[in-house]
C-alpha positions as CSV (number, residue, x, y, z in Angstrom):
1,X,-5.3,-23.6,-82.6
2,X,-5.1,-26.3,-80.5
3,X,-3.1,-26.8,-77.2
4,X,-3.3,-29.8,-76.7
5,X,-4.8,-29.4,-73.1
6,X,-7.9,-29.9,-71.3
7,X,-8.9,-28.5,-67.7
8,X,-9.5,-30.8,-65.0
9,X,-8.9,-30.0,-61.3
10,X,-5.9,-30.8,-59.8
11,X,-5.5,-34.7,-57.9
12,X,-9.1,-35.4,-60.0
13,X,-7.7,-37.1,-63.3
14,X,-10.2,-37.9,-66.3
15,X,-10.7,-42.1,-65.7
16,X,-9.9,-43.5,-69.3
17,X,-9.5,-46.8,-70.8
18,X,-5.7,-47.0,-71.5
19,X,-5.4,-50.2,-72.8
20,X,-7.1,-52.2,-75.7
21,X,-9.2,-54.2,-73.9
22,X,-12.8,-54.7,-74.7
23,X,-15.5,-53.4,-72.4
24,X,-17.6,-55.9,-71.0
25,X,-21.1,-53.7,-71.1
26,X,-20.3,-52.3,-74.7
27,X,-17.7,-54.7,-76.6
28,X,-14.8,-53.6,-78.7
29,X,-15.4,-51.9,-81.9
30,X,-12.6,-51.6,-85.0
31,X,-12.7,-49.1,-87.6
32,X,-11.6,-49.7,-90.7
33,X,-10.9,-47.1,-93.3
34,X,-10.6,-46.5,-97.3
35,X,-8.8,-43.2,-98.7
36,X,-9.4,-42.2,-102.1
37,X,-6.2,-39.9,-102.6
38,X,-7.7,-38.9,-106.3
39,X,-10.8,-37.9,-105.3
40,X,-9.3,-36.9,-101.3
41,X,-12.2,-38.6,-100.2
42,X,-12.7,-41.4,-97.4
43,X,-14.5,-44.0,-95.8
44,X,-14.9,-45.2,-92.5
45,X,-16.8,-48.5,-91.1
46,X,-17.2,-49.1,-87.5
47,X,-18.0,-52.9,-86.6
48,X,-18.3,-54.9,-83.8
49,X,-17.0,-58.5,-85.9
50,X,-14.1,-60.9,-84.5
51,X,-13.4,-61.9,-88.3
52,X,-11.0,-59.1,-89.2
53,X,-11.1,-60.4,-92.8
54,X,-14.7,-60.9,-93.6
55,X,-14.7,-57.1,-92.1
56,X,-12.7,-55.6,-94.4
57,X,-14.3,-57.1,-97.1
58,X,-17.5,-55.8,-96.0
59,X,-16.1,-52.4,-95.5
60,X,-14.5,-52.5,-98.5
61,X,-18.0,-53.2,-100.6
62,X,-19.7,-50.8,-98.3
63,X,-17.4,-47.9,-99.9
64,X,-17.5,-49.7,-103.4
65,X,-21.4,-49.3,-103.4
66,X,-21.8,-46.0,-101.8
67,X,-19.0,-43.9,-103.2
68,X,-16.7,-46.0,-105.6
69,X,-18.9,-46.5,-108.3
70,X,-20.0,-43.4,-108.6
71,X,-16.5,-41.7,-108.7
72,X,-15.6,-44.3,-111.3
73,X,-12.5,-45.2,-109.1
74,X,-11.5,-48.0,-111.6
């Protein structure tokens, strides 16, 4: 069970990034994900590319070659 709740001493908050913005040090990263509801399987690529279309394409082929084929998705 989860409560949703984590410990932290009171007037000492946990410093988080709120916002979308990229970190200078480390970038921004975007998932992007495939579900395969017939299998209940999915996918996950991580990147760190600008060019949200070539990026999904990649993704995409990434999951074709390591688990679609072989599940015979189509």
């Amino acid at each position: 069970k989860n409560e949703g709740k984590e410990y932290s001493q009171k007037g000492k908050p946990i410093q988080v990034n709120s916002h979308d913005f990229p970190n200078k040090k480390l970038g921004k990263v975007s998932p992007y994900g495939v579900y395969d509801i017939g299998n209940n399987k999915g996918w996950v690529s991580v990147g760190i590319s600008s060019d949200t279309a070539q990026f999904a394409v990649n993704s995409i082929r990434s999951w074709w070659y390591n688990m679609g084929i072989f599940n015979k998705v189509f």
